[in-house]
C-alpha positions as CSV (number, residue, x, y, z in Angstrom):
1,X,0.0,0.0,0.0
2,X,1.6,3.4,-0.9
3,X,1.7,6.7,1.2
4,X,-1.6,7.5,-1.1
5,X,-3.6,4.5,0.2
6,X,-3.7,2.5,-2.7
7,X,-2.4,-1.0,-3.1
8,X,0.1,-1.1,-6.1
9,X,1.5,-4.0,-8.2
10,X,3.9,-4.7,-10.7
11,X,3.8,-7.4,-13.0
12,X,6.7,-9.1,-14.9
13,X,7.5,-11.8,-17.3
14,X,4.9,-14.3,-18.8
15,X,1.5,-14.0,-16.9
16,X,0.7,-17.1,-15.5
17,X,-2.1,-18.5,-14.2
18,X,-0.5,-19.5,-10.7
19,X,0.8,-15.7,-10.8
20,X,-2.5,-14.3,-11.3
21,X,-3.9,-16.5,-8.0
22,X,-1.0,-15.5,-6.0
23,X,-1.9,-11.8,-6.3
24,X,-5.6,-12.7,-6.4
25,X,-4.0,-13.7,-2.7
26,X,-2.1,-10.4,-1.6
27,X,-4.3,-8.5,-2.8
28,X,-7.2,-9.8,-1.1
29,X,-5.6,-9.5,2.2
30,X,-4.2,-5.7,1.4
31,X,-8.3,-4.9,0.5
32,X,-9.2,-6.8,4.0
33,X,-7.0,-4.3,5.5
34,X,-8.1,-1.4,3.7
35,X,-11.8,-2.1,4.6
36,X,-10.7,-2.8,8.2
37,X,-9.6,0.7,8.5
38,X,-12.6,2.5,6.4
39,X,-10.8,3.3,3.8
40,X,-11.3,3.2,0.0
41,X,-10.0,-0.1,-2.0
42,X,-8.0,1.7,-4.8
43,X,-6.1,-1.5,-6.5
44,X,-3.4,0.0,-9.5
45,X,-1.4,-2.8,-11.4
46,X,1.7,-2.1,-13.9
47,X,1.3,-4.4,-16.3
48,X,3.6,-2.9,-18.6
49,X,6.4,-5.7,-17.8
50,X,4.9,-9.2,-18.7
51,X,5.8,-10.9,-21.7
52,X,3.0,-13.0,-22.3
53,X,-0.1,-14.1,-21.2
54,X,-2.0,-17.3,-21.9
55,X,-6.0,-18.5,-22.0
56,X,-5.3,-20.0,-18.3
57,X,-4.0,-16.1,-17.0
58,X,-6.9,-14.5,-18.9
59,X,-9.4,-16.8,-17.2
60,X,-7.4,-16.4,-13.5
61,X,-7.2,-12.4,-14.2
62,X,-11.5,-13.1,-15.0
63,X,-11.8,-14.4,-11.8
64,X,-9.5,-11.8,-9.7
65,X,-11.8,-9.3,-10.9
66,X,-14.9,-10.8,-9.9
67,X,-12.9,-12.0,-6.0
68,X,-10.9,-9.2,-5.5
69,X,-12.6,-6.5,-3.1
70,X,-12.3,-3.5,-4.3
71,X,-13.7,-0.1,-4.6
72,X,-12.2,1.0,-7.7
73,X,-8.6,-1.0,-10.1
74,X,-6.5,0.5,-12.8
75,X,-4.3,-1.4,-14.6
76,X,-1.6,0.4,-16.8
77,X,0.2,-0.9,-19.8
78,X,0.9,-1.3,-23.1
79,X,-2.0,-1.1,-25.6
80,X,-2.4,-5.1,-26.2
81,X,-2.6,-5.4,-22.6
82,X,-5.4,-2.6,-22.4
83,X,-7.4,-4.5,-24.9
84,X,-7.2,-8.0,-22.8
85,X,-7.7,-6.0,-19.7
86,X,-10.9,-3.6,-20.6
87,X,-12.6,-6.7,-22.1
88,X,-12.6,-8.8,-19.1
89,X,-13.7,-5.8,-16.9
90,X,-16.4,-6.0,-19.4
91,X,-17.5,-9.6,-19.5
92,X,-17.1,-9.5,-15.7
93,X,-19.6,-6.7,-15.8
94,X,-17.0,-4.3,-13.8
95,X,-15.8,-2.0,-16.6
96,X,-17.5,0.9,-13.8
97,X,-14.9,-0.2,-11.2
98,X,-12.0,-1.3,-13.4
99,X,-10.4,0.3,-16.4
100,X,-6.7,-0.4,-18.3
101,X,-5.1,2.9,-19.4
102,X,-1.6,3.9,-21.1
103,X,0.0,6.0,-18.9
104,X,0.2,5.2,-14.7
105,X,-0.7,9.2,-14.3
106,X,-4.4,8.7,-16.5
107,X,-4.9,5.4,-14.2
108,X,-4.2,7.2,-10.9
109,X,-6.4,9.8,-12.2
110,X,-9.6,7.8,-12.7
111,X,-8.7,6.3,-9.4
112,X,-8.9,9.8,-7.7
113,X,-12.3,10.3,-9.0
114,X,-11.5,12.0,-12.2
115,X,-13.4,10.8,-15.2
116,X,-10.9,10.5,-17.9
117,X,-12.6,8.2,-21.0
């Protein structure tokens, strides 16, 4: 969690599906904390460092949006990724609460309440 209150995480190399459920992990507790304390669940994730990402990862990044509490997650990243992301937030029915953008400044943005797109 950063001196902003929201949890942050980088991701690197090929996404994997047992990488996906390991952050589906931290993150879950970090948002248990959060809500413990009142305080909003802002959830941003670099993605601008994996590699690759697979049908399994897709389907395990699915779920982590529909398990992960949360009251708002931006992921940032190349354009491919953006794609991959946005549509899942959209087929989980959570493109409200979770949006991919280009730049980590746009994506901390949106998470701060300002509607950019």
């Amino acid at each position: 969690i950063n001196p902003a209150g929201i949890i942050e995480l980088r991701s690197k190399g090929p996404s994997t599906a047992a990488a996906v459920h390991k952050n589906i992990q931290a993150l879950t507790k970090l948002a248990k904390q959060l809500k413990a304390d009142r305080k909003p669940i802002l959830i941003l994730i670099d993605v601008e460092g994996i590699s690759s990402t697979s049908l399994a990862s897709r389907e395990a990044t699915l779920d982590a949006m529909l398990r992960v509490p949360h009251d708002k997650a931006a992921f940032y990243g190349p354009l491919r990724w953006q794609i991959i992301l946005n549509t899942l937030a959209m087929v989980a029915d959570k493109h409200e609460s979770i949006r991919a953008f280009i730049t980590r400044e746009e994506a901390v943005e949106w998470l701060r309440g300002k509607d950019i797109h």
